[in-house]
Structures are given as C-alpha cells and as structure tokens.
mmCIF entry with sequence, helices, sheets and N, C-alpha, C, O atoms, coordinates in Angstrom:
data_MODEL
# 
_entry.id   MODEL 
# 
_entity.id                         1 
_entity.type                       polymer 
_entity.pdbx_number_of_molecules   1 
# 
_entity_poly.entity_id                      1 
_entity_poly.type                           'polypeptide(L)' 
_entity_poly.nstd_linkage                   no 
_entity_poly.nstd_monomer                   no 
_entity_poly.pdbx_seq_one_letter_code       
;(UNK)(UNK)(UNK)(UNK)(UNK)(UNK)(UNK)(UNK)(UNK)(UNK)(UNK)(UNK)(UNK)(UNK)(UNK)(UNK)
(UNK)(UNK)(UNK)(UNK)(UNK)(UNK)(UNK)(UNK)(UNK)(UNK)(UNK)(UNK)(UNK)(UNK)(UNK)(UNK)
(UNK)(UNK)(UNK)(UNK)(UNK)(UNK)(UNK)(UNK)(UNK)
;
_entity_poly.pdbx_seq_one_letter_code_can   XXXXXXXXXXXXXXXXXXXXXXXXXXXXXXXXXXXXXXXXX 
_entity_poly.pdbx_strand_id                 A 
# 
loop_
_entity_poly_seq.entity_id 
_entity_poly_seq.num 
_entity_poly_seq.mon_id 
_entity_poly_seq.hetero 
1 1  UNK n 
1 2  UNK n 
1 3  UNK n 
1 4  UNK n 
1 5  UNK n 
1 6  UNK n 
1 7  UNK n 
1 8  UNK n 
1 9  UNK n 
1 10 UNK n 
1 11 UNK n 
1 12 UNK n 
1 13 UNK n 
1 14 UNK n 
1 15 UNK n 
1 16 UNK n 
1 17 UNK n 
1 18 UNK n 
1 19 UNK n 
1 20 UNK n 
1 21 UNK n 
1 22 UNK n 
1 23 UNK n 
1 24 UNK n 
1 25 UNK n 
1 26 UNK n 
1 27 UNK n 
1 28 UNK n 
1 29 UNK n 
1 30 UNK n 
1 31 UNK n 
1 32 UNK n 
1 33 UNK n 
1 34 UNK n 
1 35 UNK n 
1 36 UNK n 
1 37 UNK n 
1 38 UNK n 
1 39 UNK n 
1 40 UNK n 
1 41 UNK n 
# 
_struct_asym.id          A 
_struct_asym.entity_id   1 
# 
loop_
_struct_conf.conf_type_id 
_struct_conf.id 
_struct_conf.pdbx_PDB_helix_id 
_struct_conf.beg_label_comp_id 
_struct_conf.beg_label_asym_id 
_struct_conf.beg_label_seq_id 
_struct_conf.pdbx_beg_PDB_ins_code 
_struct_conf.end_label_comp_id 
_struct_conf.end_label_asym_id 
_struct_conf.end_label_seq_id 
_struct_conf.pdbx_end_PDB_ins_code 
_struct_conf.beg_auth_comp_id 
_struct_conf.beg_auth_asym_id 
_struct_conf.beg_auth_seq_id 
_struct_conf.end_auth_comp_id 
_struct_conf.end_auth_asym_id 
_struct_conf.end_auth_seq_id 
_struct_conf.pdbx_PDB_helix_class 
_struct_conf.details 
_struct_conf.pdbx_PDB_helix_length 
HELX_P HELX_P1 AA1 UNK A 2  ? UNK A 23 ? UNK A 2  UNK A 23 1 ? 22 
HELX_P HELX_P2 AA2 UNK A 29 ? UNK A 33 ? UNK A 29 UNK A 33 1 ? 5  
# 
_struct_conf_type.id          HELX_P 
_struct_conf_type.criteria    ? 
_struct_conf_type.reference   ? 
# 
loop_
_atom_site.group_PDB 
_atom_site.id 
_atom_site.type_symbol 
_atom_site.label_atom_id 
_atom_site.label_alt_id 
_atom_site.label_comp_id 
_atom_site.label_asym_id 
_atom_site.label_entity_id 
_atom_site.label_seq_id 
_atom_site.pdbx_PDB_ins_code 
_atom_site.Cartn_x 
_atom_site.Cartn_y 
_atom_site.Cartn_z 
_atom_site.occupancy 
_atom_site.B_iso_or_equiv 
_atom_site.pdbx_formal_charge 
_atom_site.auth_seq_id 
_atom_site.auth_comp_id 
_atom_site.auth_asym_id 
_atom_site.auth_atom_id 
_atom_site.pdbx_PDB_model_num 
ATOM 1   N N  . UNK A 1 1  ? 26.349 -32.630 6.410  1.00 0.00 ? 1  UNK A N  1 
ATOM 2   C CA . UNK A 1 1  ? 25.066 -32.271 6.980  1.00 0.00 ? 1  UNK A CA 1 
ATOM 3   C C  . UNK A 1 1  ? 25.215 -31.073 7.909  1.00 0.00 ? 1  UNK A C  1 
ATOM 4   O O  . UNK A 1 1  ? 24.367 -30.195 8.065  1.00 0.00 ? 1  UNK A O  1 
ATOM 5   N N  . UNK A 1 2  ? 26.615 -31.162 8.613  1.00 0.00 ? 2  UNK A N  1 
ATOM 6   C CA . UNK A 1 2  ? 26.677 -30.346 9.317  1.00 0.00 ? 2  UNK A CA 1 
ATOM 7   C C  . UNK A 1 2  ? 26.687 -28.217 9.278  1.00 0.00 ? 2  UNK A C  1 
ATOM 8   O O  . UNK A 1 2  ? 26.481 -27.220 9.970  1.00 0.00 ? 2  UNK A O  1 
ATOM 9   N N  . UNK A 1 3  ? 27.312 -28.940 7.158  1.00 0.00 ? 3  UNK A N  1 
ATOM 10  C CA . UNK A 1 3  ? 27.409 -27.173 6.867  1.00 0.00 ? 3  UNK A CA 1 
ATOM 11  C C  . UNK A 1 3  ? 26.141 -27.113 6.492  1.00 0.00 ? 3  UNK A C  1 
ATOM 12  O O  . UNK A 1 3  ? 25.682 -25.977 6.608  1.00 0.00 ? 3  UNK A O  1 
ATOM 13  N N  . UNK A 1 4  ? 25.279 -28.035 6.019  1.00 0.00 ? 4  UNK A N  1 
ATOM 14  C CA . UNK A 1 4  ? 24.114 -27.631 5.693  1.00 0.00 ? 4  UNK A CA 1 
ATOM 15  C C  . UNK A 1 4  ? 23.317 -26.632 6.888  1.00 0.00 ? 4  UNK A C  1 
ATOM 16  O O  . UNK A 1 4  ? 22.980 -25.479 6.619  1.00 0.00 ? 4  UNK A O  1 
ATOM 17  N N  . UNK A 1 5  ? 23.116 -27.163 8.020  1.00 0.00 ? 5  UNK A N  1 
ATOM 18  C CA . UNK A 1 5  ? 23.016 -26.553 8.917  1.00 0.00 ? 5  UNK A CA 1 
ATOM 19  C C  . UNK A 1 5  ? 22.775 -25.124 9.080  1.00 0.00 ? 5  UNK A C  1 
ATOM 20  O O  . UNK A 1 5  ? 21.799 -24.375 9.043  1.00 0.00 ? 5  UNK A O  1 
ATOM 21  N N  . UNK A 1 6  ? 24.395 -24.999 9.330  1.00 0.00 ? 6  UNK A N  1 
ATOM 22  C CA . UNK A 1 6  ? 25.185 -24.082 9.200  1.00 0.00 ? 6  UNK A CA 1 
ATOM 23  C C  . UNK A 1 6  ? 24.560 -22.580 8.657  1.00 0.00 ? 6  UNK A C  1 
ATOM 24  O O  . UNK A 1 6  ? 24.136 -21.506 9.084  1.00 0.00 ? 6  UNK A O  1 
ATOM 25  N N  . UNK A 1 7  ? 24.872 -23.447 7.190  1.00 0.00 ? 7  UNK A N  1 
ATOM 26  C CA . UNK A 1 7  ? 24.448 -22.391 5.747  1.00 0.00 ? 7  UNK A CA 1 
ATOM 27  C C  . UNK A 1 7  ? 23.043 -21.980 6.440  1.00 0.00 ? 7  UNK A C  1 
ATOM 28  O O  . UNK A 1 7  ? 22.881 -20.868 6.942  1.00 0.00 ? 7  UNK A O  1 
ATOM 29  N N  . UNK A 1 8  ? 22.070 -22.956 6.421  1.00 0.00 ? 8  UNK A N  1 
ATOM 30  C CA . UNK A 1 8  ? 20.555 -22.117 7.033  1.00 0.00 ? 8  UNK A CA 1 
ATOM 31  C C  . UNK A 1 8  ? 20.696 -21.630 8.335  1.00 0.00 ? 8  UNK A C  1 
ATOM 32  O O  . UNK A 1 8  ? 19.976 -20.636 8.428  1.00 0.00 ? 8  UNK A O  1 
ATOM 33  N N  . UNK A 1 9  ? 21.031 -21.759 8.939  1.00 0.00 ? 9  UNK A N  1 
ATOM 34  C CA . UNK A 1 9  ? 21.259 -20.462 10.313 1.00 0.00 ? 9  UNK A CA 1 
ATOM 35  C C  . UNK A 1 9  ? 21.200 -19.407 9.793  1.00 0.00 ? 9  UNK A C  1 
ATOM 36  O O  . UNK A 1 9  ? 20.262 -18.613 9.854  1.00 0.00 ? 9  UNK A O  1 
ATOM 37  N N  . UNK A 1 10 ? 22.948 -19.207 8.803  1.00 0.00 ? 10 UNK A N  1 
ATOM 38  C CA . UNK A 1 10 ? 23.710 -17.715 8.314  1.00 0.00 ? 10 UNK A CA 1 
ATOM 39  C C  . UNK A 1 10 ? 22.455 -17.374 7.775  1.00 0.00 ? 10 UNK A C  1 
ATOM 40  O O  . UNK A 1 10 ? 22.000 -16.364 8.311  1.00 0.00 ? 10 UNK A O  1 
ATOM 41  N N  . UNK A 1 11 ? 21.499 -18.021 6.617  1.00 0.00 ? 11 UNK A N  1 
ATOM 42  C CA . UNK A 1 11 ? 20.553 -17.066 5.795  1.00 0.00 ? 11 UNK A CA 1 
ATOM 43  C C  . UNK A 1 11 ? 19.449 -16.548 6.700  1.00 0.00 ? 11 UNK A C  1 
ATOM 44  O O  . UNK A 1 11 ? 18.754 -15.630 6.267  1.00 0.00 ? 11 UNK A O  1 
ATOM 45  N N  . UNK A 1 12 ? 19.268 -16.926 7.635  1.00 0.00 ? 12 UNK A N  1 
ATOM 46  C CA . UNK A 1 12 ? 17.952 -16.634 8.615  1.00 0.00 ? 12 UNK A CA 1 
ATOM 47  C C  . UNK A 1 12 ? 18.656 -15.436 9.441  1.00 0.00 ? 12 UNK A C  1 
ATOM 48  O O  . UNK A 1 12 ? 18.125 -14.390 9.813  1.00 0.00 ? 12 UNK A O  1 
ATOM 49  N N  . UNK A 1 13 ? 19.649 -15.754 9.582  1.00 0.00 ? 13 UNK A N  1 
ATOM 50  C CA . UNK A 1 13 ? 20.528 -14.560 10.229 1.00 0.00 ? 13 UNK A CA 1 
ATOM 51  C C  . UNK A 1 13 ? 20.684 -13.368 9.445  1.00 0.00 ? 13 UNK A C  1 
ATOM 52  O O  . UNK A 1 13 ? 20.540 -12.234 9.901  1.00 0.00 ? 13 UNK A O  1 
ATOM 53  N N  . UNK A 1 14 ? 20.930 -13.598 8.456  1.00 0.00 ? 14 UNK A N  1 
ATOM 54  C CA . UNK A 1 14 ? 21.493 -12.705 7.460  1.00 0.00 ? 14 UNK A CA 1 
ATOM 55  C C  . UNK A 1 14 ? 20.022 -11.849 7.043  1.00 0.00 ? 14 UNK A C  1 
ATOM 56  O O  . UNK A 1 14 ? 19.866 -10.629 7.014  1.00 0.00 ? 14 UNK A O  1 
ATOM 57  N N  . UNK A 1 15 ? 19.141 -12.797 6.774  1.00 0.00 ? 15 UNK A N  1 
ATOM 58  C CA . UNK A 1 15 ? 17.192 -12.215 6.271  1.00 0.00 ? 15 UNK A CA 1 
ATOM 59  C C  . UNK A 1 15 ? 17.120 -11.556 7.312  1.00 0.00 ? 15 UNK A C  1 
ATOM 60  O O  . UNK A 1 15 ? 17.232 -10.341 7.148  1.00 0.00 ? 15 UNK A O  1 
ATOM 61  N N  . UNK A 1 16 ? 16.948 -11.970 8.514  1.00 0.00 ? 16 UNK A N  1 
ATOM 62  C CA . UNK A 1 16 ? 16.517 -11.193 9.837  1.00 0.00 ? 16 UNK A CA 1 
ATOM 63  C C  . UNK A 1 16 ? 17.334 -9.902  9.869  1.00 0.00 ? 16 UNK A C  1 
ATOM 64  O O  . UNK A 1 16 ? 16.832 -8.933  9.300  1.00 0.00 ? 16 UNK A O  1 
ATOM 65  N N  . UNK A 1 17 ? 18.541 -9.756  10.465 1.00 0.00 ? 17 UNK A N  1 
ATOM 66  C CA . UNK A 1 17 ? 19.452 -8.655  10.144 1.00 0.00 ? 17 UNK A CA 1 
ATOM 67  C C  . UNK A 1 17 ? 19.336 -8.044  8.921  1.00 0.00 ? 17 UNK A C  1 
ATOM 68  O O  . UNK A 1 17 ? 20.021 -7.023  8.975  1.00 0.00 ? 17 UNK A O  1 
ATOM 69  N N  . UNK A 1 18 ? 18.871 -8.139  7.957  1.00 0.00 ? 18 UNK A N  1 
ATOM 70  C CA . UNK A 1 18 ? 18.764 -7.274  6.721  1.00 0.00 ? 18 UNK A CA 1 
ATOM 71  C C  . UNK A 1 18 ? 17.248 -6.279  6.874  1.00 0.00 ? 18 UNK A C  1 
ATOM 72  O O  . UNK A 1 18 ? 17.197 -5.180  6.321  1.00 0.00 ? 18 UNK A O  1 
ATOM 73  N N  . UNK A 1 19 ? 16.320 -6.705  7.511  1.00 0.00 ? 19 UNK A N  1 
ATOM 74  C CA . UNK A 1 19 ? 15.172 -7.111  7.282  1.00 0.00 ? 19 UNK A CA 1 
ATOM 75  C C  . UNK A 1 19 ? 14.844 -5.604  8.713  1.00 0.00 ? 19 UNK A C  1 
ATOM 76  O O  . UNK A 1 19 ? 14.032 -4.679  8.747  1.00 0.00 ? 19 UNK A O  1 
ATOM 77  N N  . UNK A 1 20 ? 15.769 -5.982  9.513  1.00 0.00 ? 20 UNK A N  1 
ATOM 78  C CA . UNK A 1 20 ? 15.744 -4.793  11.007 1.00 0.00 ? 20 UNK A CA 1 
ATOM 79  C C  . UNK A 1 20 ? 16.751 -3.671  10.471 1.00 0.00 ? 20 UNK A C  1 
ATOM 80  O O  . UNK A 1 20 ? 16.552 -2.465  10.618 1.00 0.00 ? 20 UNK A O  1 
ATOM 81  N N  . UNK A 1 21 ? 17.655 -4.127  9.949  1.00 0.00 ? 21 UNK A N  1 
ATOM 82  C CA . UNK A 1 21 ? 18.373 -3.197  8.941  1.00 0.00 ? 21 UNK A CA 1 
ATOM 83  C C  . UNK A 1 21 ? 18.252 -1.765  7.965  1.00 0.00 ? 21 UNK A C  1 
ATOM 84  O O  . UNK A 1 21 ? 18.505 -0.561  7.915  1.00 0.00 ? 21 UNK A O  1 
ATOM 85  N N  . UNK A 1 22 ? 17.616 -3.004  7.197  1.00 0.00 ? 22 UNK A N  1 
ATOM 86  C CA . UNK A 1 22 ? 16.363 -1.604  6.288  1.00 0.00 ? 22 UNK A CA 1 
ATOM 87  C C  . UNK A 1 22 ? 15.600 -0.915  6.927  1.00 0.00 ? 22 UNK A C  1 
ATOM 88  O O  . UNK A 1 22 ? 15.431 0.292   6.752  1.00 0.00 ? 22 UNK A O  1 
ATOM 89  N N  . UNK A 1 23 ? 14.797 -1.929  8.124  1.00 0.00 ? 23 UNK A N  1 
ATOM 90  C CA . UNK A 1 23 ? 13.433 -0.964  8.495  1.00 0.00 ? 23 UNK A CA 1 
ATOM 91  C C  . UNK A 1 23 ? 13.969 0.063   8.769  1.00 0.00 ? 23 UNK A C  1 
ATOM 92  O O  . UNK A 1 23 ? 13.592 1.047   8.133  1.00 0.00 ? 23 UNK A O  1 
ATOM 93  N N  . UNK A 1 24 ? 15.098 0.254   9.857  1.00 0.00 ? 24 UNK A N  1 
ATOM 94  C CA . UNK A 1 24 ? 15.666 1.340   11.080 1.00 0.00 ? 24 UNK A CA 1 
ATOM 95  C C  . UNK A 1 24 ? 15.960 2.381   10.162 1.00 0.00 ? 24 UNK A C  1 
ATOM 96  O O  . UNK A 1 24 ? 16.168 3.458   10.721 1.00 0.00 ? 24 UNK A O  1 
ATOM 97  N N  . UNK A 1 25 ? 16.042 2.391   8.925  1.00 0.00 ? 25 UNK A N  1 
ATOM 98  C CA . UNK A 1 25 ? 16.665 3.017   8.217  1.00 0.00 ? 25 UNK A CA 1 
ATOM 99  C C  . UNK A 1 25 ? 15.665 4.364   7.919  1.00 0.00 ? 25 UNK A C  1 
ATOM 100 O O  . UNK A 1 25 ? 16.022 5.541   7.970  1.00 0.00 ? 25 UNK A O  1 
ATOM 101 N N  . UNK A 1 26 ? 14.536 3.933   7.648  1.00 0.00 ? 26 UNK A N  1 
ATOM 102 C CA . UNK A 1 26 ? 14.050 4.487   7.547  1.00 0.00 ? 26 UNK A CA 1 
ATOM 103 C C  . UNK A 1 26 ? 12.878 4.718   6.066  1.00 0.00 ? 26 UNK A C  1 
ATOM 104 O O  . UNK A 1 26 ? 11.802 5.287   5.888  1.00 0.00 ? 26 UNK A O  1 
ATOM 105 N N  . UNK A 1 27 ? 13.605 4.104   5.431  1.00 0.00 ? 27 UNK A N  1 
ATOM 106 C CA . UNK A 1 27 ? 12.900 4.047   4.056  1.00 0.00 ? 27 UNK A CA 1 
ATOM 107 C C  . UNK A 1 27 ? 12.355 2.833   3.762  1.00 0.00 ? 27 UNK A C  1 
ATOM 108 O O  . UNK A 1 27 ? 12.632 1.802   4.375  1.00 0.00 ? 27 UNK A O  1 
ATOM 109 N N  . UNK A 1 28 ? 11.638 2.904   2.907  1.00 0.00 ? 28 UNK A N  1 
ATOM 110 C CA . UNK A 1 28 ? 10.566 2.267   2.463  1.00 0.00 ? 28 UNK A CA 1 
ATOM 111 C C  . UNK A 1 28 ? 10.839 1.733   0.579  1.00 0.00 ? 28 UNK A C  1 
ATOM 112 O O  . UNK A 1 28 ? 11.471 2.560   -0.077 1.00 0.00 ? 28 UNK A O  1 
ATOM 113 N N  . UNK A 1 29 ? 10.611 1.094   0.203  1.00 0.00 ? 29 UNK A N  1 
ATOM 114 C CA . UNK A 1 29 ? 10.937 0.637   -1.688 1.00 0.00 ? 29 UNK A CA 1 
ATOM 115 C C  . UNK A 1 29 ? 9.964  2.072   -2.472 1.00 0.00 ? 29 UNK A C  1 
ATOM 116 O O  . UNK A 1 29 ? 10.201 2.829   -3.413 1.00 0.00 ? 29 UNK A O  1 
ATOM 117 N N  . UNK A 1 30 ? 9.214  1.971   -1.841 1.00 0.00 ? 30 UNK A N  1 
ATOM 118 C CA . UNK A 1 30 ? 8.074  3.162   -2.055 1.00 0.00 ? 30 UNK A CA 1 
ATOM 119 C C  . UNK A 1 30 ? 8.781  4.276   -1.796 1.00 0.00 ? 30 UNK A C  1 
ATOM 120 O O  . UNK A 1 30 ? 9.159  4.846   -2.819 1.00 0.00 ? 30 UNK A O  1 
ATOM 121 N N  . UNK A 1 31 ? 8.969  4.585   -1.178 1.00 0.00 ? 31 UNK A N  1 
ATOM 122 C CA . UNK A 1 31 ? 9.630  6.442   -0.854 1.00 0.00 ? 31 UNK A CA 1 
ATOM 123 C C  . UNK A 1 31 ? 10.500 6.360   -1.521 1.00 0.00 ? 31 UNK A C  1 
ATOM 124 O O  . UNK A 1 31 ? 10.687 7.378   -2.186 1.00 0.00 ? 31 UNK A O  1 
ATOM 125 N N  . UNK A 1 32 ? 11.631 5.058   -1.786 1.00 0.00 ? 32 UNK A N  1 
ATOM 126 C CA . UNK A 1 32 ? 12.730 5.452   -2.675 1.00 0.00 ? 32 UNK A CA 1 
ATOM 127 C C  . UNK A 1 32 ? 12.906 5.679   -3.888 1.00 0.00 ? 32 UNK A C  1 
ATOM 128 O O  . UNK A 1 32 ? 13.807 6.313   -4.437 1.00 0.00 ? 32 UNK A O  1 
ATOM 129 N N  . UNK A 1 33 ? 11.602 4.896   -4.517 1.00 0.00 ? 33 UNK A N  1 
ATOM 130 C CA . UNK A 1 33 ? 11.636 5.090   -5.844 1.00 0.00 ? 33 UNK A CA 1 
ATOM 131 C C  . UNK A 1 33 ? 10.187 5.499   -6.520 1.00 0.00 ? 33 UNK A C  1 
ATOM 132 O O  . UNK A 1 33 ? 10.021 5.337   -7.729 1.00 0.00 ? 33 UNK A O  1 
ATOM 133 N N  . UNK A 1 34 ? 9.209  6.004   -5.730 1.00 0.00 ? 34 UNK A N  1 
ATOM 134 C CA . UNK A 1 34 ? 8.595  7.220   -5.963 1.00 0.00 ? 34 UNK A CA 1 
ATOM 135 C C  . UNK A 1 34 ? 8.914  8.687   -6.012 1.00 0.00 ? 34 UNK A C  1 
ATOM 136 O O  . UNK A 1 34 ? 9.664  9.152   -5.154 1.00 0.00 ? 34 UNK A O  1 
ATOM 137 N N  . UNK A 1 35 ? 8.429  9.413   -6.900 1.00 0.00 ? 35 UNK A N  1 
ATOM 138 C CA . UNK A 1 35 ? 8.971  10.792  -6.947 1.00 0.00 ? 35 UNK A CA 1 
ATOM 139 C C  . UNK A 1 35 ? 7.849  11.652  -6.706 1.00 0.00 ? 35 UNK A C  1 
ATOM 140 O O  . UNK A 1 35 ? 6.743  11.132  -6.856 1.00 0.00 ? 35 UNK A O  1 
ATOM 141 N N  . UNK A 1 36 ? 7.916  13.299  -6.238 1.00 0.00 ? 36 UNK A N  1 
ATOM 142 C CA . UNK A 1 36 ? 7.390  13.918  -5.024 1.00 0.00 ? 36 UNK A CA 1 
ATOM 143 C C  . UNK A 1 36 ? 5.728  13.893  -5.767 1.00 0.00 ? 36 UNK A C  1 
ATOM 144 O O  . UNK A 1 36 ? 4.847  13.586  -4.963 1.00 0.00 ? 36 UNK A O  1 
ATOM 145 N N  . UNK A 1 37 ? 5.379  14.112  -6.840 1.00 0.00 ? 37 UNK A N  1 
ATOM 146 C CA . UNK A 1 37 ? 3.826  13.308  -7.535 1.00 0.00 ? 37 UNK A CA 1 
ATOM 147 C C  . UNK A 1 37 ? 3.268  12.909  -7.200 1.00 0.00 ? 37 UNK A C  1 
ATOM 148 O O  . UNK A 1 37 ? 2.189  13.472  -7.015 1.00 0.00 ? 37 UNK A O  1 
ATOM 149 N N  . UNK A 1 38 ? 3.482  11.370  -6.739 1.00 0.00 ? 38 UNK A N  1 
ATOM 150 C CA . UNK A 1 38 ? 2.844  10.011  -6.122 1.00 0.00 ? 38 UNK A CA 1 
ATOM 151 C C  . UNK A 1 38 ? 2.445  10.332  -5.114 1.00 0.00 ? 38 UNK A C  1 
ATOM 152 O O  . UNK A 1 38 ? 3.166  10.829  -4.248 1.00 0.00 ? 38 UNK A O  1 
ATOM 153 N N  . UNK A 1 39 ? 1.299  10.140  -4.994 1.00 0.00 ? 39 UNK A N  1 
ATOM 154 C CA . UNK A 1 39 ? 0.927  10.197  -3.594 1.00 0.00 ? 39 UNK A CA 1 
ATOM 155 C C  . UNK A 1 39 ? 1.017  8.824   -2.864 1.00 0.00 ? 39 UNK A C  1 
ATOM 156 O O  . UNK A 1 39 ? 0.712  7.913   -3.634 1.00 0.00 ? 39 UNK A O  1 
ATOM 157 N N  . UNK A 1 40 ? 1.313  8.436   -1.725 1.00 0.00 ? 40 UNK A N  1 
ATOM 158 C CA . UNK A 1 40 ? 1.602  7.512   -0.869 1.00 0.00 ? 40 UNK A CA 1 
ATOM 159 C C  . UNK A 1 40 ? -0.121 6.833   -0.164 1.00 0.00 ? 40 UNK A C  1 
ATOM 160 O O  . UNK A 1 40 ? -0.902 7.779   -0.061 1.00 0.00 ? 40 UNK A O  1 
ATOM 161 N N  . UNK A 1 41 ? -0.616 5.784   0.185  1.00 0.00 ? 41 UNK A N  1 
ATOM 162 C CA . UNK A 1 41 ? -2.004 5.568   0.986  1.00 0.00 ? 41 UNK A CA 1 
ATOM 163 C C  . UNK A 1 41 ? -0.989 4.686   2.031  1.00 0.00 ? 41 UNK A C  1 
ATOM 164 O O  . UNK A 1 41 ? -1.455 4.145   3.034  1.00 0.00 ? 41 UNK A O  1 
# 
C-alpha cells in the first residue's frame, strides 16, 4: 500500500513539473507544429 502511495505522489510530481516545464519554455503544441500560414486566434 505503501508504494502505491508512493507511485501517486511521483506522477503528480512528475505531471506538475512537466506541466511548469513546458510552459517556461515557451512553446505551445500549436506553434510547434503549425507552420508560418496558420494563423494563430
């Protein structure tokens, strides 16, 4: 029970940190895989 735990901490940890990760980054799923055409709203 105890790794169960565990295991859901790391993924909430891991989602969160991924999640501040990407943003800081700067990009977007959209900017990356749109090309200069597309217009953005």
């Amino acid at each position: 029970m105890k790794a169960m735990f565990i295991g859901f901490a790391a993924i909430a940890v891991i989602g969160v940190g991924a999640h501040f990760a990407l943003e800081e980054s700067g990009y977007t799923v959209w900017q990356r895989t749109s090309g200069d055409s597309v217009r953005l709203d």
